[in-house]
N, C-alpha and C positions, 0 to 999 in steps of 0.2 A: 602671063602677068609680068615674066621678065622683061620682056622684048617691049612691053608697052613701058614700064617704067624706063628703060636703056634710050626709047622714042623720045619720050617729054624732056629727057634729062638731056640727049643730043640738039632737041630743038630751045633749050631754055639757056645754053652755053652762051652761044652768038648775043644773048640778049643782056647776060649778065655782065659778060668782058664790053660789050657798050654802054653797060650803067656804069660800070665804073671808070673808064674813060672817059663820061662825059662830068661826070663828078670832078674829077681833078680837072678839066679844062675850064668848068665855073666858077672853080676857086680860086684860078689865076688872071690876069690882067692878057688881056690880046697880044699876042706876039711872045709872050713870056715863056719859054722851057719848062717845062716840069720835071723835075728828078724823082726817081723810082727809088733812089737812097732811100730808110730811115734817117729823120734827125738827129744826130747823137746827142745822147742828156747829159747834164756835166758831171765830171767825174762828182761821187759823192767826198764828203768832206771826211778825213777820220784817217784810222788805220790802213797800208793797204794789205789783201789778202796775204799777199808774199812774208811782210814785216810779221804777220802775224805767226804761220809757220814759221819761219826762224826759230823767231821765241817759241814757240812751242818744242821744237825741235829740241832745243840743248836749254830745257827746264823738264828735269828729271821728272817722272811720274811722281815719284813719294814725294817731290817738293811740291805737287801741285795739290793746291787747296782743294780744288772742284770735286777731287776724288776721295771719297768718304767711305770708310767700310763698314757694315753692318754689324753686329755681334755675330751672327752666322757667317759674316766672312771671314772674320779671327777666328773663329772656332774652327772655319773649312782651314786656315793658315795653319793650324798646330799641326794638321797630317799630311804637310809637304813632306816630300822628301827631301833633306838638303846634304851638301857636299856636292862630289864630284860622283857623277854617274854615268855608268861606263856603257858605248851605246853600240850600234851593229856598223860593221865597217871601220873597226877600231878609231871610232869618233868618241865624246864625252861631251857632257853636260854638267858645268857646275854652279848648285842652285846655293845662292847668297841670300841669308834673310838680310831684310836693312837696319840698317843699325838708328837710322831715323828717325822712321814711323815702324812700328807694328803690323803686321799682314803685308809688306811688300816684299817684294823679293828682286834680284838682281841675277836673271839667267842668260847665261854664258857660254857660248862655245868657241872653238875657233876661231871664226871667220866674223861672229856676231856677237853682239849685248844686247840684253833688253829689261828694262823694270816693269815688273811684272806685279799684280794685286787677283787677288782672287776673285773668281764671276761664280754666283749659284750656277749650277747643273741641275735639270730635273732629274740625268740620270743614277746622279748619283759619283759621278767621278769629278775629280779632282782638277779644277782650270783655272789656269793665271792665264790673264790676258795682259799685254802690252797694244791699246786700242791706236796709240800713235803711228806707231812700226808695223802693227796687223800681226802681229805675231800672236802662237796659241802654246802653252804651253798644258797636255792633257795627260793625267795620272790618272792613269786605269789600277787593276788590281794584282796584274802580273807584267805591266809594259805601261810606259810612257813615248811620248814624244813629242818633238819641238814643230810646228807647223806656223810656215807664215802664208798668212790668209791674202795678203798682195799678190806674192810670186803663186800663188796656189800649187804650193808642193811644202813634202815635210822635209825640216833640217836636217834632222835627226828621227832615229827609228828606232824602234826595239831596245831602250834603253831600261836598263833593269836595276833600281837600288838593290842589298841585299833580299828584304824583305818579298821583293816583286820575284828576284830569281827563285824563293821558296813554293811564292803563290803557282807560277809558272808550272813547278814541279809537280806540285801540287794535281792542278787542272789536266797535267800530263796523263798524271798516274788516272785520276778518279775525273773523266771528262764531264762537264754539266750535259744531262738529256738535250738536245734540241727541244724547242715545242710542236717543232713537226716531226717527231718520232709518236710512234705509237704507245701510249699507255702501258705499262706494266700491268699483265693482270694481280689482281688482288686474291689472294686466294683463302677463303672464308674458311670458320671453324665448324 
């Protein structure tokens, strides 16, 4: 069944590259050239793309309207951690609330900034995103870390407020089961 389909399709080639070569020689006048170019369309009127990142660029996140938080985003904002939080490879992260708006934040390291607003998790943790820069900023329950989703690598790693170096201890001492471990048995009365 291949070989016959590969057939018709070898023999119906030659037929098509001549429909359409005769198509373009009808539409023009005798002797006349034809170009394989597209036409270019004119530029549209407005904005251009470029002008537009600019401005987006150096208008801070909290200044922009567009970005609206939820009651559950403010609510997920009260359990940032903020300060300076001290991270693996004697690096730090210091998380700024805004003094602007409410639920934004202004996270800092080094080498980077970013303003940051908090995104729902189905998991359960903790995410400011800055959508402009691609950066991720994730608060789990014994570690954090700064990840920019462009470079796809983390800034920062294993960065611990107080609270997380307890959790950490914590998880040390008394580890959660896997779900691929075997059941405990139960043992009845």
């Amino acid at each position: 069944m291949k070989s016959v389909l590969a057939v018709v399709m070898l023999l119906a080639a030659p037929a098509l590259v001549l429909a359409q070569a005769a198509a373009l020689t009808t539409d023009t006048a005798p002797g006349k050239v034809v170009s394989a170019k597209p036409v270019a369309s004119k530029p549209r009127a407005g904005i251009r793309r470029s002008a537009l990142k600019a401005v987006e660029e150096v208008t801070p996140i909290d200044d922009d309207v567009n970005v609206t938080l939820s009651d559950a985003d403010l609510e997920l904002a009260k359990r940032v951690f903020v300060g300076v939080i001290p991270c693996e490879l004697g690096a730090n992260v210091t998380i700024t609330p805004s003094e602007k708006r409410p639920g934004f934040f202004q996270v800092q390291t080094k080498t980077a900034k970013f303003r940051m607003h908090p995104v729902e998790s189905r998991t359960g943790a903790i995410r400011l995103e800055d959508p402009r820069a691609g950066a991720m900023w994730l608060q789990l329950g014994n570690k954090s870390m700064l990840m920019s989703q462009k470079l796809g690598q983390r800034l920062a790693d294993e960065c611990m407020a107080p609270d997380q170096v307890v959790m950490a201890a914590m998880l040390k001492a008394n580890p959660v089961p896997s779900i691929l471990d075997e059941p405990k048995a139960v043992i009845g009365k």
